[in-house]
N, C-alpha and C positions, 0 to 999 in steps of 0.2 A: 789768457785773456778771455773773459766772457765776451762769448758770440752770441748776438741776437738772433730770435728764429729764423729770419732771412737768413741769415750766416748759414743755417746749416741746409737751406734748398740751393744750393748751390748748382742753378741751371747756365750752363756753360752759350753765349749768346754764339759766340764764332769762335771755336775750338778746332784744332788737329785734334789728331787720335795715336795713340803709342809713341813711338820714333818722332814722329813731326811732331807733336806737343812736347816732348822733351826737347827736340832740337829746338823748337821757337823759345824755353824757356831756359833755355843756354845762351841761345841769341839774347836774349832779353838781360842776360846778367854779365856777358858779354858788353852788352853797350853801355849798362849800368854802372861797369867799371871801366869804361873808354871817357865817360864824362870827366872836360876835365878840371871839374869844381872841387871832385872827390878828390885829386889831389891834397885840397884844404881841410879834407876830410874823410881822410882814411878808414874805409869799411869793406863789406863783404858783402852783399843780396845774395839772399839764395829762396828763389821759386821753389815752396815749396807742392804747391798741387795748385788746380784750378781755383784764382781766388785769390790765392794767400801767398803773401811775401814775409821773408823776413832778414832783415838787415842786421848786423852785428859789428859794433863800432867801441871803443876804447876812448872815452873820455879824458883828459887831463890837463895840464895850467893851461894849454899854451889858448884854450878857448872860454877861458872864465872871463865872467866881467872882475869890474873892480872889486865887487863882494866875496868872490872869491868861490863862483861855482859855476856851472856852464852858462854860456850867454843863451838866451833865446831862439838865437838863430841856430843851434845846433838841435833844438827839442825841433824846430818848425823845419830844417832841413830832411830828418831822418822819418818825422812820423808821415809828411808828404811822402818822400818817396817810396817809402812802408804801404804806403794808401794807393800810391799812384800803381807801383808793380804787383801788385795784387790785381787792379782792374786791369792794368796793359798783358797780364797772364792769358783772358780771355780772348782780348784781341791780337788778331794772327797780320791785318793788314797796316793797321794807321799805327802809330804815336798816338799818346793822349795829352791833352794840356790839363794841366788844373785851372778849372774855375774859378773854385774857392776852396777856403781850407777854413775850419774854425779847431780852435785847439786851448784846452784846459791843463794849467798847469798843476800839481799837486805838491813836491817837491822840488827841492834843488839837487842837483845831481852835479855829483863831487865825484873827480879821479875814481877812473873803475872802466870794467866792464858793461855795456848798457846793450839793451836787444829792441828793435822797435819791429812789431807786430802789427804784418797787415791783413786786413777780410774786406773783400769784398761783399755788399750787401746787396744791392742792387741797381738796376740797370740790365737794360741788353739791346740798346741799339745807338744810341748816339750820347748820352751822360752816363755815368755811372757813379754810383755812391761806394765811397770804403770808408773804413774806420782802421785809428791806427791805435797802439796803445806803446811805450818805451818802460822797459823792466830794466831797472839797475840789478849789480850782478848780487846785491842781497833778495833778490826775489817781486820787489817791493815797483809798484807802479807809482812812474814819477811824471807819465805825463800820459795824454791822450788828445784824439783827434779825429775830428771828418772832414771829409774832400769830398768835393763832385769833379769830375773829373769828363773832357769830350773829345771827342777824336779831331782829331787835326786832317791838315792837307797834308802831311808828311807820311808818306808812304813809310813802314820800317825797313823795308828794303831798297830804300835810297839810304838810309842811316849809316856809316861807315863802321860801326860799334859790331850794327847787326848782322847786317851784311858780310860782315868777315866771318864770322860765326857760321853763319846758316852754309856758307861757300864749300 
């Protein structure tokens, strides 16, 4: 995925450091896969450093529309939450909500493999902006997306997800 030059000054706003940044982004994938939406939609998140998520999910019929490829709400479920745990990587205290999300389709994405690719850009105290982008498993980008994203009243450690995690 090209990253914009904010992508690559990647100044961490409210970071751990060693062990605790890894624990918090265990917790984080952790609650990731406690949500229970993903039941409908079977994937993976994996934190990969400050910043950047990435999700990895298996497309096939049972989410197509009538035309016969995935519905909409599977491009705008994965590159949100691509966008959203990339910013929630930096924060150690709250939950984020999304704002907003705008999102470009390119292709239709048919039975396969798909990766949706999150960065952070900026932000470092109450919004934050990411960008997502979705690679089918031919290489080939089939969708993309930005979010602003802001910290809630939800502490993560009243989260039951996270919390179990971090314990």
């Amino acid at each position: 995925m090209p990253c914009s030059p904010a992508a690559n000054r990647v100044t961490r706003p409210d970071h751990g450091a060693g062990d605790g940044e890894a624990a918090h982004f265990r917790a984080l994938e952790s609650l990731y896969a406690s949500a229970p939406i993903n039941a409908k939609f079977p994937s993976r998140l994996q934190i990969e450093a400050p910043g950047v998520a990435r999700i990895d999910f298996v497309v096939d019929e049972s989410v197509y529309h009538a035309a016969g490829a995935a519905h909409g709400t599977s491009y705008f479920k994965m590159l949100d939450d691509a966008a959203f745990y990339a910013c929630n990587s930096l924060v150690t205290d709250r939950f984020l909500l999304t704002t907003a999300f705008n999102l470009l389709f390119t292709r239709p994405i048919k039975a396969g493999p798909v990766v949706a690719h999150g960065r952070w850009i900026s932000g470092r105290k109450r919004v934050f902006v990411a960008d997502a982008s979705l690679v089918d498993g031919d290489g080939e980008e089939v969708a993309r997306g930005t979010g602003t994203f802001m910290r809630s009243s939800f502490a993560l450690s009243g989260l039951a997800g996270y919390a179990a995690e971090r314990a």
